[in-house]
C-alpha positions, -999 to +999 in steps of 0.1 A: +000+000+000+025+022+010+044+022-025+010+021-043+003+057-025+035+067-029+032+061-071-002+077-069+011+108-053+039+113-079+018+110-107-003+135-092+025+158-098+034+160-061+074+170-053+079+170-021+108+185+003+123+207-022+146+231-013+164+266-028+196+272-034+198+289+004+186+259+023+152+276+028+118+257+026+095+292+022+072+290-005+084+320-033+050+334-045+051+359-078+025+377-064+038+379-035+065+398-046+049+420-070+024+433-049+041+434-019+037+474-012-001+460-013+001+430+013+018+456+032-005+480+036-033+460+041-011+444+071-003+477+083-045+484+083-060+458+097-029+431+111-036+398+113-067+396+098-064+420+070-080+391+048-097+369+066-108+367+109-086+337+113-083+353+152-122+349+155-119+307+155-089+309+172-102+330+201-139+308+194-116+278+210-103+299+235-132+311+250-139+347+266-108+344+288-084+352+254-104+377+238-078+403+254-045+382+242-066+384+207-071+418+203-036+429+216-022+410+189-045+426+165-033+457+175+006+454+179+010+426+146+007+453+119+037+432+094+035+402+087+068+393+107+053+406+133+029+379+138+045+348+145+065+369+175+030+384+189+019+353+193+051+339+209+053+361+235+014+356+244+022+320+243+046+319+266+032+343+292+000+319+289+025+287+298+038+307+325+002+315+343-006+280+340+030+264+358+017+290+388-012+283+387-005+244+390+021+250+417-007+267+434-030+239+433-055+262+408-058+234+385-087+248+363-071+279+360-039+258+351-057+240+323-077+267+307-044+287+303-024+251+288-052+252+264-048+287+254-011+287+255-017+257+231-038+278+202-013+307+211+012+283+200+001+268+170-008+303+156+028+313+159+035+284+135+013+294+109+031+323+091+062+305+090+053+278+058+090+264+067+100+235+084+130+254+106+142+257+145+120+280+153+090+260+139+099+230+152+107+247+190+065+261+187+053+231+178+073+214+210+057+236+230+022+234+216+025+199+219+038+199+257+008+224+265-019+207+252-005+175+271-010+189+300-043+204+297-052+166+285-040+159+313-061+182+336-092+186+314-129+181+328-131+152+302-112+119+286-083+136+261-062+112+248-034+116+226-036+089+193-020+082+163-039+063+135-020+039+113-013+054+079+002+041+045+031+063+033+029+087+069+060+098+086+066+073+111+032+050+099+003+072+111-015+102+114-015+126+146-050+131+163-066+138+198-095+117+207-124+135+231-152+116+248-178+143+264-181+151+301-196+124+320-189+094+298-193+066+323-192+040+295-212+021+262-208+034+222-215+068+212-215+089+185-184+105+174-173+134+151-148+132+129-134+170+122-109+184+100-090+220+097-090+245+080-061+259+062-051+281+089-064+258+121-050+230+138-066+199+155-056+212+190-086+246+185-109+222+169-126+212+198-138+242+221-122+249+260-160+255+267-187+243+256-178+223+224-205+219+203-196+180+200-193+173+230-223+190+244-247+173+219-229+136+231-201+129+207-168+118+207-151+140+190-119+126+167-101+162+162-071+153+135-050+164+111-049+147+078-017+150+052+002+182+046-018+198+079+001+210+106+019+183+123+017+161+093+037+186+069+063+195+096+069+154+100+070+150+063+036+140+054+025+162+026-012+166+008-022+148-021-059+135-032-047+099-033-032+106+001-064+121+015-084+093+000-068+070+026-080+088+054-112+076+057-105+039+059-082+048+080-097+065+107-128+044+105-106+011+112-088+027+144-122+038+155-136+004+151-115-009+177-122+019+206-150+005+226-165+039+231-173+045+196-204+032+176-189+023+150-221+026+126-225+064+135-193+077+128-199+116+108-172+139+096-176+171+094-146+199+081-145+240+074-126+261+045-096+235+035-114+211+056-148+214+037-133+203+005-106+174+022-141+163+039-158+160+008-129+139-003-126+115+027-163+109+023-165+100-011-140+075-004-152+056+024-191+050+031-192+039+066-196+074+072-234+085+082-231+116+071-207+145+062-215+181+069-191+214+053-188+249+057-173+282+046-165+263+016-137+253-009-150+234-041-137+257-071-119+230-092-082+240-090-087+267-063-083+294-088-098+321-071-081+310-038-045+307-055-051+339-077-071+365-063-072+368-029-042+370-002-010+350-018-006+336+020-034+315+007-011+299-017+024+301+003+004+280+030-005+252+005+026+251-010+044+242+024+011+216+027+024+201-005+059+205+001+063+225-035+085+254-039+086+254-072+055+281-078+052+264-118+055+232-109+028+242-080+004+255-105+004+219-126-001+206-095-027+226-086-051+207-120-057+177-094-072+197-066-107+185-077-140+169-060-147+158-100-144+123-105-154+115-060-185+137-054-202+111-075-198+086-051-214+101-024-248+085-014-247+093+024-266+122+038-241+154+027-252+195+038-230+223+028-234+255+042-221+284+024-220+320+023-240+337-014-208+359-021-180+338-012-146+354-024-127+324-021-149+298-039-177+310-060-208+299-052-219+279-086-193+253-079-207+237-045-239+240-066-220+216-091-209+192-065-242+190-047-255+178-085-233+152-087-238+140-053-264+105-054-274+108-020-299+131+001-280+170+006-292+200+015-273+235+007-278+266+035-271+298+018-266+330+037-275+360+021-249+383+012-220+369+037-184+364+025-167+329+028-163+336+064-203+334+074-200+366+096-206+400+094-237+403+077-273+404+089-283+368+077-259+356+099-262+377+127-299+370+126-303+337+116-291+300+130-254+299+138-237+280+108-213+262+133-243+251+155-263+246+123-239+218+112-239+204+148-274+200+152-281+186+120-255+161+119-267+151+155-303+147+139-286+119+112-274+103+142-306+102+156-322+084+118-340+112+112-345+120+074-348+155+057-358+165+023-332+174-003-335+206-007-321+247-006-323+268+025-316+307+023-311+326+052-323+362+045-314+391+056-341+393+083-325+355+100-353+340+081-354+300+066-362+305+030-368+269+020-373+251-014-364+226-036-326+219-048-325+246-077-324+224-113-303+230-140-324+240-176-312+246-207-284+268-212-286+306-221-261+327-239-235+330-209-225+366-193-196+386-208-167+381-183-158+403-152-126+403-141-126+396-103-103+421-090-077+416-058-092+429-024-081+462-021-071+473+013-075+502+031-051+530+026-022+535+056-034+553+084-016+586+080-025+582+039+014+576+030+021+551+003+022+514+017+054+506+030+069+471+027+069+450+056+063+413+046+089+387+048+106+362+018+138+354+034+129+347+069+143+376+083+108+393+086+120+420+062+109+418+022+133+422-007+145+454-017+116+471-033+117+490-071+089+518-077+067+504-108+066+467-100+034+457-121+016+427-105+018+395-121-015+387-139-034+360-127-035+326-147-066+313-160-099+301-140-099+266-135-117+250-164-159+244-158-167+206-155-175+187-185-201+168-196-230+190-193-235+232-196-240+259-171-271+274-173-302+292-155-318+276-128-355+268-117-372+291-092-400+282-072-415+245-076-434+230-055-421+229-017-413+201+005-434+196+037-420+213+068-415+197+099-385+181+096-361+210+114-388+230+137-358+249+158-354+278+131-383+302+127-393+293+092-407+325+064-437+309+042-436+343+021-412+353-004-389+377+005-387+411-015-368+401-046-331+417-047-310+422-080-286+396-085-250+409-086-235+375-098-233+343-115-232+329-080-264+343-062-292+323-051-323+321-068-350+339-046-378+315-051-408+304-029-403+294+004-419+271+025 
């Protein structure tokens, strides 16, 4: 198996653990480069999240107690070298309240600030993309944290490591979580992966985890080229993430704990579309539930358009520094030729104007999908669902997905079928839009890069990211013209995009009562996109 995997991932265009000339393992990106002065600025702006509130899950984790570590960082990390450092130093002071607090006897206190400490550092890691002292040294420490607040937690937290063909060392770093008060028998368990910029030690909450509280286990992992699994040499590939499956299902077979017959997986951003992936290839799974979510074929948009960090991250997950041979690689980052094998009960929830993955392509997958799937649409919210009234308003996605993955567990069915949050929080419910003949197609819009806000005393940008990892960026030229983007990954064949039904006739309620539900249409608004909704009848 192992050489079988090992073929697979070559011919998938896969070069691992190459190296420049200078020893270093950072990820060159053009665009990087040639729009640095931009990157910059919008660092200097808005700091660590000038693209994306990667800080909000983190701190979600955490819990209340970090908000203030959070928004310190937010404040002082205005370059991107600054970030890894920020994070460092809150890390460590964390480690250090816990050791007094345990020497104190103040074991709660202990382990909520081991936990945090954790998240603090595995956040330092991630704008590093190199496998180096320094990485190495955080992920030490993450690791010896978040032992000891296994160690000390209110439930069972096990460190496990599930056997894997072609992994560093023959498996796959995880932490298993049973719920508070587990006195014995099978249970449930959720199966959860990452995002691109998370790690399996925040997936499962200090408070309050919505797993946990609902009665699973929880199997929080990292699958190849994640975290751990890149810094020990295991790197991403579709044939690589199409063991996963079996091979978390087999290890969980043998804990005594887990039902083995109601086993769901669940993943967000990166996670949404390695989810998709894992499910298609393994059916024991009862169901599989995504979010904020990735299914562009070839992660154009992602790779292209929005922050190059994006890109630089999955090329350490891949172990590519080479950015052309990247870019061929990229052509097998596809849920075309698995999606249609999924027959078990599949939901994606996904925000209308998504920057990162345009909104027509989950509507492709859900079409190849053969078994029951529902799609949640919030109105107008980015990838991120935040920000916006319809999420402000209406059901939390994260709880969303919770609650109805918990309802599979429990046997209970659902109609296939569209829900669109409005802006008003409302449940907007109707049949899974059809596709009709197609129509003369749209002339082409270029999707331009996020602008960011100007500096703060309206000076032009000054550089501040880092290539060489010395935190400082090469030597700027006045003029540098951005590189252009390369071409959108190609639509899937076989069929034509076209308009889609409104309205039809709608499914019987009933079968989620906890939302508030709207039985009249809403005021139609003007489409801005390819990618919105339909505004149809509701039910």
């Amino acid at each position: 198996m192992d050489r079988i995997l090992a073929d697979q991932t070559r011919a998938a265009g896969n070069t691992v653990d190459q190296h420049d000339q200078s020893g270093s393992t950072l990820p060159p990106v053009r665009r990087w480069i040639a729009e640095r002065q931009r990157w910059a600025s919008a660092i200097a702006a808005r700091g660590v999240d000038w693209d994306h509130p990667r800080t909000v899950h983190w701190n979600a984790a955490c819990g209340t107690e970090a908000a203030a570590d959070f928004a310190d960082i937010r404040r002082q990390a205005r370059t991107y070298a600054a970030i890894a450092p920020a994070f460092a130093a809150a890390a460590g002071h964390r480690e250090a309240r816990a050791r007094t607090a345990e020497a104190m006897g103040d074991l709660v206190t202990a382990r909520e600030n081991y936990f945090i400490a954790a998240v603090h550092w595995s956040a330092a890691q991630w704008p590093g993309h190199a496998e180096d002292a320094a990485d190495r040294a955080r992920h030490e420490r993450k690791r010896a944290c978040y032992s000891r607040y296994a160690e000390l937690a209110d439930h069972h937290v096990e460190a496990v490591w599930i056997p894997f063909p072609g992994a560093h060392r023959g498996s796959l770093p995880a932490w298993l979580h049973l719920p508070p008060g587990y006195s014995g028998g099978r249970i449930p368990v959720a199966v959860v992966v990452p995002d691109l910029d998370s790690c399996k030690e925040a997936t499962v909450a200090l408070h309050g985890d919505r797993f946990l509280s609902r009665g699973f286990a929880v199997l929080a992992m990292e699958g190849p080229g994640q975290y751990e699994c890149a810094m020990l040499g295991t790197h991403f590939s579709l044939p690589a993430w199409a063991q996963v499956g079996p091979a978390c299902l087999d290890w969980l077979a043998g804990r005594p704990e887990v039902d083995p017959a109601q086993v769901v997986l669940t993943g967000s951003g990166f996670g949404s579309f390695a989810a998709t992936i894992v499910a298609a290839n393994e059916p024991r799974f009862r169901a599989c539930a995504v979010m904020e979510v990735c299914h562009e074929p070839g992660w154009t948009t992602v790779f292209e358009e929005a922050s190059p960090t994006h890109k630089m991250r999955f090329m350490y997950m891949t172990g590519h520094t080479d950015e052309a041979e990247f870019d061929r690689f990229t052509r097998t980052l596809t849920w075309q030729g698995h999606a249609e094998r999924l027959r078990m009960p599949y939901l994606a929830v996904a925000g209308e104007d998504d920057e990162l993955s345009p909104l027509d392509w989950t509507r492709d997958l859900l079409d190849a999908v053969q078994g029951p799937r529902q799609l949640v649409v919030y109105q107008d919210s980015p990838h991120h669902i935040g920000g916006v009234p319809s999420a402000r308003l209406g059901p939390s996605a994260a709880i969303l997905v919770a609650d109805w993955l918990a309802a599979r567990v429990r046997g209970e069915a659902f109609p296939s079928e569209q829900w669109i949050i409005d802006a008003d929080g409302r449940i907007n419910r109707g049949p899974m839009p059809a596709v009709e003949p197609v129509e003369p197609p749209e002339p082409p819009r270029p999707s331009p890069l996020p602008v960011p806000s100007a500096s703060p005393n309206g000076s032009k940008p000054v550089p501040s990211a880092s290539l060489n990892g010395s935190g400082a960026l090469p030597s700027s030229q006045d003029g540098v013209e951005a590189v252009p983007s390369v071409e959108r990954a190609a639509k899937p064949a076989g069929r034509a995009r076209g308009s889609r039904k409104k309205g039809g006739p709608a499914p019987a309620g009933g079968d989620h009562p906890q939302p508030p539900i709207r039985h009249e249409p809403p005021e139609p608004k003007r489409s801005r996109g390819r990618s919105k909704v339909p505004r149809g009848s509701s039910s």
